[in-house]
C-alpha positions as CSV (number, residue, x, y, z in Angstrom):
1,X,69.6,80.4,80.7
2,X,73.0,78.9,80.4
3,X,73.9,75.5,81.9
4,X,77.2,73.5,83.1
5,X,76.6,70.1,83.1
6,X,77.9,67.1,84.7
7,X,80.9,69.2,86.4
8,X,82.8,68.5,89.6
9,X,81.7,71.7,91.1
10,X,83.3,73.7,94.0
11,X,80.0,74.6,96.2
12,X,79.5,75.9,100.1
13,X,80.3,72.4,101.7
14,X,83.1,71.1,99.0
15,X,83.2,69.5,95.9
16,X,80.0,67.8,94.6
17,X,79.4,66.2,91.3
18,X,76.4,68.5,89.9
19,X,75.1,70.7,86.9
20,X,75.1,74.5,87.3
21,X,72.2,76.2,86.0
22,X,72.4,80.0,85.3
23,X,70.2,82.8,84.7
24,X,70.4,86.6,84.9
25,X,74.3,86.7,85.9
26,X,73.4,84.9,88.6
27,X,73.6,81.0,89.7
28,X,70.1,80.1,90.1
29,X,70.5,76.1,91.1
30,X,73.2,73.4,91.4
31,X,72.1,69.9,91.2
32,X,71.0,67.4,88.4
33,X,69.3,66.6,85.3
34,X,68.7,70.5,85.2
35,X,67.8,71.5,81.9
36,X,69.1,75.1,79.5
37,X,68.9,76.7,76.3
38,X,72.7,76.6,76.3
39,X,74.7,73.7,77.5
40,X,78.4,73.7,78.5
41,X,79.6,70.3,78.6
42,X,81.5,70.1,81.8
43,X,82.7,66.5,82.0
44,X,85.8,65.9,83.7
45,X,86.4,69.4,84.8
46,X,86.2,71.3,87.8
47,X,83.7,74.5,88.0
48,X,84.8,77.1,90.7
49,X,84.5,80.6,91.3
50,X,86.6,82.7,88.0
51,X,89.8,83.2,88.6
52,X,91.7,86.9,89.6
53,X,94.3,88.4,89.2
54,X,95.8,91.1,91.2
55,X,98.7,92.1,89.3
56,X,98.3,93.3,85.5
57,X,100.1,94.9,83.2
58,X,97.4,96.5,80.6
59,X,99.8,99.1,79.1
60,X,96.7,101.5,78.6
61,X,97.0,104.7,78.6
62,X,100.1,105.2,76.7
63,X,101.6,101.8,75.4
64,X,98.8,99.6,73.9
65,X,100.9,98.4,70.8
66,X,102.4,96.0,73.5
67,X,98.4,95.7,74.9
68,X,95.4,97.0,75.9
69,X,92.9,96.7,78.4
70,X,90.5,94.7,75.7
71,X,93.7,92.8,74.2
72,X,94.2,92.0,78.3
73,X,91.0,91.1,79.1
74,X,90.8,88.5,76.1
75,X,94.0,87.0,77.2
76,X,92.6,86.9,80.6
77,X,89.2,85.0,80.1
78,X,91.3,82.5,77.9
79,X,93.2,82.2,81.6
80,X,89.8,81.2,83.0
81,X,89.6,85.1,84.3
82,X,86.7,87.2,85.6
83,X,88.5,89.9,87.2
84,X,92.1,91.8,87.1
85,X,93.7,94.7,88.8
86,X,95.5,96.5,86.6
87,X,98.8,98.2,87.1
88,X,99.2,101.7,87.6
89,X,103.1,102.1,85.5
90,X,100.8,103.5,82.3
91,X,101.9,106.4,80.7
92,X,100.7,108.7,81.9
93,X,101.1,106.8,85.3
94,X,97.5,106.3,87.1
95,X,98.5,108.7,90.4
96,X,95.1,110.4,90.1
97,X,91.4,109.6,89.7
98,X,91.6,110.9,85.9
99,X,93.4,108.0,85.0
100,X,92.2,105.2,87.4
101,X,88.7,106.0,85.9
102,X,89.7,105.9,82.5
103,X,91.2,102.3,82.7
104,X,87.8,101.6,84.8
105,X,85.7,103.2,82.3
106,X,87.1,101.2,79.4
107,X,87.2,97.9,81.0
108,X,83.4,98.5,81.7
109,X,83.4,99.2,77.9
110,X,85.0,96.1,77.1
111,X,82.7,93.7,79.5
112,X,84.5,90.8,79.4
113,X,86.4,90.7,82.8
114,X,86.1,92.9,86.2
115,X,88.6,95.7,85.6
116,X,89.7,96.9,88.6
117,X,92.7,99.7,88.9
118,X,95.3,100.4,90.9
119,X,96.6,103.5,92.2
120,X,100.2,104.9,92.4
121,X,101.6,105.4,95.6
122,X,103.7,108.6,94.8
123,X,103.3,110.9,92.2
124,X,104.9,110.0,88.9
125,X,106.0,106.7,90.2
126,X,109.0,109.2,90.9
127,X,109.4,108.2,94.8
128,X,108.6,111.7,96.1
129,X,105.5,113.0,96.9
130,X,102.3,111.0,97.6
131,X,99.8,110.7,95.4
132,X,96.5,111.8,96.4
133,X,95.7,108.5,98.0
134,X,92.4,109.6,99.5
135,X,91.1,111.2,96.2
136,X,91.6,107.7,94.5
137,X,90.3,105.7,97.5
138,X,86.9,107.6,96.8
139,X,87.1,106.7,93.3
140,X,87.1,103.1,94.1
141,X,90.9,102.4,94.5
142,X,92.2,99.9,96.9
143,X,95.5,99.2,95.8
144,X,98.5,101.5,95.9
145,X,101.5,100.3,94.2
146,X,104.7,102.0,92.5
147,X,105.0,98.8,90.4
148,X,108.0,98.3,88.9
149,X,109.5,100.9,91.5
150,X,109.6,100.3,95.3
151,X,109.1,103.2,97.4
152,X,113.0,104.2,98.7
153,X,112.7,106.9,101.1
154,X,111.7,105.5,104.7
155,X,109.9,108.5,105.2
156,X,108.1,109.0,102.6
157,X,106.7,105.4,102.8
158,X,105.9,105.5,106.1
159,X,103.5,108.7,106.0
160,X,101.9,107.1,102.6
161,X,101.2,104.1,105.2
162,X,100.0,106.5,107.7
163,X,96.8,107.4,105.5
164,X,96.7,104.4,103.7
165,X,96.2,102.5,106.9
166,X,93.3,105.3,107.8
167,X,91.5,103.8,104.5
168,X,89.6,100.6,105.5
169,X,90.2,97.7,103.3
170,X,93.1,99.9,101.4
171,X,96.0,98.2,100.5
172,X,100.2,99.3,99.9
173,X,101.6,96.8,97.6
174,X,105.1,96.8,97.2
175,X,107.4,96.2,94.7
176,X,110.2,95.3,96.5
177,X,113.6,96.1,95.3
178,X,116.7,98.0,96.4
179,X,118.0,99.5,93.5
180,X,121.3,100.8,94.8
181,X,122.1,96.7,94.8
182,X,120.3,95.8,91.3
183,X,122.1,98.7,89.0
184,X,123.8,96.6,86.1
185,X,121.8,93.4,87.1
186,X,120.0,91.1,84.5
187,X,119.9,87.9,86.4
188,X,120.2,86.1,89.5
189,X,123.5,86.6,91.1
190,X,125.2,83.3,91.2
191,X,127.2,81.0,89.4
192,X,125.7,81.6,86.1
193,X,125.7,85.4,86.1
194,X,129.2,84.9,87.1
195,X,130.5,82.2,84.5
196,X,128.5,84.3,81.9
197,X,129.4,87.7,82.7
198,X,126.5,89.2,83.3
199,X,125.9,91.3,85.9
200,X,123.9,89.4,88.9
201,X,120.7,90.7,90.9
202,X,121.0,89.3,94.2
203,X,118.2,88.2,96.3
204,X,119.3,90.7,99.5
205,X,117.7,93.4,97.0
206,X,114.6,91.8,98.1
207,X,115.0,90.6,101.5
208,X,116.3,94.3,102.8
209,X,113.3,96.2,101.2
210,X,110.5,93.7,102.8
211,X,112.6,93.6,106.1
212,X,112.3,97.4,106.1
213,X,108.5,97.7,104.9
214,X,107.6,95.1,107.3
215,X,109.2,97.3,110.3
216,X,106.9,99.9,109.2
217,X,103.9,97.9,108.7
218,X,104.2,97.3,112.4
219,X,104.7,100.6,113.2
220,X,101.9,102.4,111.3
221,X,99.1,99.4,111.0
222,X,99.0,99.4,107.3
223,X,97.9,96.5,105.4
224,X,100.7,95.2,103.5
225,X,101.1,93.1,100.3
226,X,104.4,91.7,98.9
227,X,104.1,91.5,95.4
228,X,106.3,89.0,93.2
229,X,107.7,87.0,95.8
230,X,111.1,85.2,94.4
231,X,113.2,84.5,97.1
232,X,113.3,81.7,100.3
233,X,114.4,83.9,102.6
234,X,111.6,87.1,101.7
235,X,109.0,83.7,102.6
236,X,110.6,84.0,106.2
237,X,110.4,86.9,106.4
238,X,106.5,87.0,105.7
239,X,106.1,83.8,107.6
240,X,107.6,85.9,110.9
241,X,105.5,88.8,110.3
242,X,101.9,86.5,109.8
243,X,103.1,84.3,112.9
244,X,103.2,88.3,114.7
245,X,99.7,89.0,113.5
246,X,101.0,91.4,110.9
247,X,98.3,92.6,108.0
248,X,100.5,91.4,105.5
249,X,100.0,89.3,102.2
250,X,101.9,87.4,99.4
251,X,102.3,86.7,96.1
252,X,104.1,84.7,93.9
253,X,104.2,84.1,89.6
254,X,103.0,80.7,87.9
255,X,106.8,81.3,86.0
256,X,108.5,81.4,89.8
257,X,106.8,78.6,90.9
258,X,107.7,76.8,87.2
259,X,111.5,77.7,86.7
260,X,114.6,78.5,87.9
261,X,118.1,80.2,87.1
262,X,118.9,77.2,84.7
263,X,116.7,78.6,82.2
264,X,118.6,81.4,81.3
265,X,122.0,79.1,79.9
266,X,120.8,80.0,76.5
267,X,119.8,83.8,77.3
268,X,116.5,83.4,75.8
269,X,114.9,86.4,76.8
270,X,111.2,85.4,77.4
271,X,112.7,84.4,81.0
272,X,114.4,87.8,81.8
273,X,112.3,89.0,84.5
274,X,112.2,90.7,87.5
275,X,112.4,89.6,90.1
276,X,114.9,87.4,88.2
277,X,114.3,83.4,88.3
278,X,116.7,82.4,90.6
279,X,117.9,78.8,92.6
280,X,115.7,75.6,92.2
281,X,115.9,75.8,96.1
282,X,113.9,78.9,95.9
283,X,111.7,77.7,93.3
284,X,110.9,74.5,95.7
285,X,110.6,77.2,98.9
286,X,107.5,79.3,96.9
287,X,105.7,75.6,96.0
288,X,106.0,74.9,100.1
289,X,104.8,78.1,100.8
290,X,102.0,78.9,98.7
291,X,101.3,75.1,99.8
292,X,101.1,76.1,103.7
293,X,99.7,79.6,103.0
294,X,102.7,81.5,104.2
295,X,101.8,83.1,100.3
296,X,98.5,83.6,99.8
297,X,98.0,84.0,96.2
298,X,99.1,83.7,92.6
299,X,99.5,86.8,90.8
300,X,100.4,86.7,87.2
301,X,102.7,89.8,87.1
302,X,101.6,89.5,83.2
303,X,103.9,92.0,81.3
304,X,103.7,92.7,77.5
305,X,106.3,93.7,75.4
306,X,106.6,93.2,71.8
307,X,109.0,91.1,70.0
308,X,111.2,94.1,68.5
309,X,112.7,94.7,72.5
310,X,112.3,90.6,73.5
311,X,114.5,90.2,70.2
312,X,117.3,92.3,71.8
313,X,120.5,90.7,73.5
314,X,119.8,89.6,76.7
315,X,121.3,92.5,78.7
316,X,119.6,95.2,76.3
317,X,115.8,93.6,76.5
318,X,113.7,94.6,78.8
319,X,112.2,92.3,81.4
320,X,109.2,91.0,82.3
321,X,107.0,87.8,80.5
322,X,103.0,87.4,80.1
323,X,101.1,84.8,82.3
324,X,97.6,85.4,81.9
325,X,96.5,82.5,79.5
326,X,98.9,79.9,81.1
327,X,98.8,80.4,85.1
328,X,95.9,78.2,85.6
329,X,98.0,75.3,83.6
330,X,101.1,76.3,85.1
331,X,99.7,76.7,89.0
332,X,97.9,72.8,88.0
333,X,101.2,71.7,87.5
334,X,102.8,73.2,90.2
335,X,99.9,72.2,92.9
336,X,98.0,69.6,91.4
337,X,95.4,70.3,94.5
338,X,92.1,71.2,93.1
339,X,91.2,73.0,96.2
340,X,94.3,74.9,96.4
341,X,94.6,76.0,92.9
342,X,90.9,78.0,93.0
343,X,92.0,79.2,96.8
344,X,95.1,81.1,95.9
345,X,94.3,81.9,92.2
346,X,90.4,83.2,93.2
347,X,89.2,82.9,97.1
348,X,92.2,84.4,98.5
349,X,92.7,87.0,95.6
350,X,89.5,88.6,95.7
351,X,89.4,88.4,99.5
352,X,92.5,90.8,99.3
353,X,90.7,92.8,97.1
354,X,87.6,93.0,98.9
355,X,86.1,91.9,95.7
356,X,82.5,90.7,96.7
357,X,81.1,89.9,93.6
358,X,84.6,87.3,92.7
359,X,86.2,84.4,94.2
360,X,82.8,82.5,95.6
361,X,81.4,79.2,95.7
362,X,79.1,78.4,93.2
363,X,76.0,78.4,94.9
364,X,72.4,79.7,94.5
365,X,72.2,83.7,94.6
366,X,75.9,84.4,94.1
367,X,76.9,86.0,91.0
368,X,78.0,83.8,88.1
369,X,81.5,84.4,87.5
370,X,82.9,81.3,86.7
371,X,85.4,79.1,85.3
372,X,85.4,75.3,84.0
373,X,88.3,73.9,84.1
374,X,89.5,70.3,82.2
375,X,92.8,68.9,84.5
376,X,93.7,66.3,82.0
377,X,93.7,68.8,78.7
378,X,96.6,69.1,76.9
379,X,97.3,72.0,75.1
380,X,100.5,73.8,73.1
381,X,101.0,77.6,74.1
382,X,101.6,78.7,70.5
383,X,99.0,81.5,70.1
384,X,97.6,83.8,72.3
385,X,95.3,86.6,72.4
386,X,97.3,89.1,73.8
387,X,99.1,91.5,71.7
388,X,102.5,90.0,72.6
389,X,104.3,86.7,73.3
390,X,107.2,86.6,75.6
391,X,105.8,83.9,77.1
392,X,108.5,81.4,79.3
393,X,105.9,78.7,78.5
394,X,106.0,79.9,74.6
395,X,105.7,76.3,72.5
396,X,105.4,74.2,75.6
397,X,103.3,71.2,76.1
398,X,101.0,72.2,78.7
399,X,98.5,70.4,80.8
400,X,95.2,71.6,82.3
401,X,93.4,73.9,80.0
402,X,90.1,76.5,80.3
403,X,86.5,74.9,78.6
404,X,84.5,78.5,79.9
405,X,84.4,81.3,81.4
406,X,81.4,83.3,82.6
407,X,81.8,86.6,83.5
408,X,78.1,88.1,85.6
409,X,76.2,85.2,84.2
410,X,78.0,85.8,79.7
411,X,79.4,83.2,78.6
412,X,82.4,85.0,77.3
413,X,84.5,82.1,76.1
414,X,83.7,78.3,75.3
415,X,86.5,76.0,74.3
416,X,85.7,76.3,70.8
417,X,86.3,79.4,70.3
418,X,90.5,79.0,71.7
419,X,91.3,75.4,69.7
């Protein structure tokens, strides 16, 4: 039996100060003076359900030098992790059950974090035919994404959202970006991308994608996520559609919510991204709105690449940052709402995903993934497990850090083991 002791713990009717007492994956009691073989010293910190994240980059199959789903699931129960959906732009991409059960099967192997993949929504990624949607469903699939593409034709999206929508609990998740309006971009357009010379990536690139997905969301009944959120006026848009009764969900980054266009003065590349960091007025709009719900979750969008490309001039380096070992910190900061932080990094993730076993309060009978989190740690983000480190919070001072994680009742990471 493992215990948590003298935690403020997240239960069925709120916050209570109590120990947690676990046995056989699951929690067996919460109260006091309970007594364990193992004791995780919990003072000062907040237990609550583990944490998940529903947007992954594992880079397995194909380019695990950059990761791997066991490199990715260390870095994700140093985030305070028990579950992750990973991508499906592998190479090869994951547009069939092959694939989707060989990043299942080795993240089963690995045991340290629910791994739970996504599906493509078109073959190839390439934007043309769908993938067989219903094949992967069966397999256990319930997130279709092109990731890192968005789904151009109208067409071609709308009958994918036709049978996805005939797929209860199925989800089309969009990566929403126009690329006829991005080609030659590498930041936010604006008055830095034009005093530097570099060409801009203007927010409409989102806006008219979601605009258009969210017409067809209406029309076909499809349950809808909107992944990386980045700009004030996509939040309007999503607000609209959930004031209509739309099935539609939101996401936005810990490095959104943490930083803006400003960053990129000095072209440090560990804040190329996209969607590109753009005005503080945006930044201040996904705090208000992840605040009020209008976005439901935070998704880390973590996405390795080694130091060889991130060493590249700015416009030549590809984008995309990690974010599974700093979110919680980063979210803290952000929110500083206890409740709010385990509602849109676990409840409301694992709700999206239909993920019974995650994002519940700690109570007797329910499975034991869990987190204990210390508010008032600081810590420097200097080393991390994953494979690579193009981190924007890379040598920062941050504050909030992970004591444990238990994944089904293991206790796969005490604080020990990250100083």
């Amino acid at each position: 039996m493992i215990l948590i002791e003298s935690g403020k713990v997240l239960t069925t009717s709120g916050w209570r100060d109590a120990d947690v007492l676990i046995e056989s994956g699951k929690v067996k009691e919460v109260g006091r003076g309970l007594r364990a073989e193992t004791v995780v010293d919990a003072s000062g910190c907040l237990v609550g359900p583990g944490l998940v994240d529903i947007h992954t980059h594992v880079r397995e199959p194909g380019e695990t030098w950059k990761e791997d789903v066991s490199s990715a699931s260390m870095a994700a129960v140093r985030g305070g992790y028990t579950a992750m959906v990973a991508m499906p732009n592998t190479v090869p991409p994951a547009d069939s059950p092959k694939v989707t059960g060989l990043v299942q099967e080795i993240g089963h192997r690995v045991g340290l974090v629910d791994v739970i993949p996504a599906g493509t929504l078109t073959v190839g990624r390439a934007g043309a035919a769908a993938s067989d949607l219903e094949a992967m469903y069966e397999s256990g699939v319930r997130m279709f994404t092109d990731d890192g593409d968005s789904v151009a034709n109208t067409e071609t999206l709308r009958g994918i959202m036709l049978r996805v929508a005939a797929l209860p609990g199925a989800i089309v998740a969009q990566h929403a970006e126009d690329v006829s309006m991005t080609a030659g971009g590498h930041m936010h357009e604006g008055e830095l991308s034009r005093r530097l010379g570099i060409g801009g990536l203007p927010a409409e690139a989102e806006t008219s994608v979601v605009e258009r997905d969210l017409r067809l969301v209406r029309e076909t009944g499809a349950s809808y996520h909107c992944q990386h959120v980045s700009s004030k006026m996509t939040i309007e848009l999503i607000r609209d559609a959930k004031a209509e009764g739309l099935p539609v969900t939101a996401e936005v980054t810990p490095h959104h919510l943490s930083f803006d266009v400003s960053e990129l003065e000095a072209l440090d590349t560990n804040f190329k991204m996209y969607p590109p960091l753009r005005t503080d007025q945006d930044r201040a709009a996904l705090v208000a709105a992840l605040r009020d719900g209008t976005i439901d979750v935070v998704a880390t969008d973590h996405a390795p690449h080694g130091a060889d490309e991130k060493s590249q001039a700015f416009t030549d380096a590809p984008r995309g940052v990690i974010g599974l070992e700093t979110a919680a910190a980063a979210v803290w900061a952000a929110l500083g709402e206890e409740t709010k932080l385990f509602e849109v990094m676990s409840i409301n993730p694992a709700r999206t995903m239909g993920l019974g076993a995650q994002g519940l309060p700690i109570a007797p009978g329910n499975p034991a993934n869990l987190v204990v989190f210390d508010p008032e740690a600081e810590w420097v983000a200097d080393e991390f497990a994953s494979k690579s480190a193009n981190s924007p919070f890379l040598g920062s001072t941050m504050k909030g850090r992970v004591v444990a994680t238990l994944h089904h009742g293991d206790l796969v990471l005490r604080v020990s083991e990250q100083s």
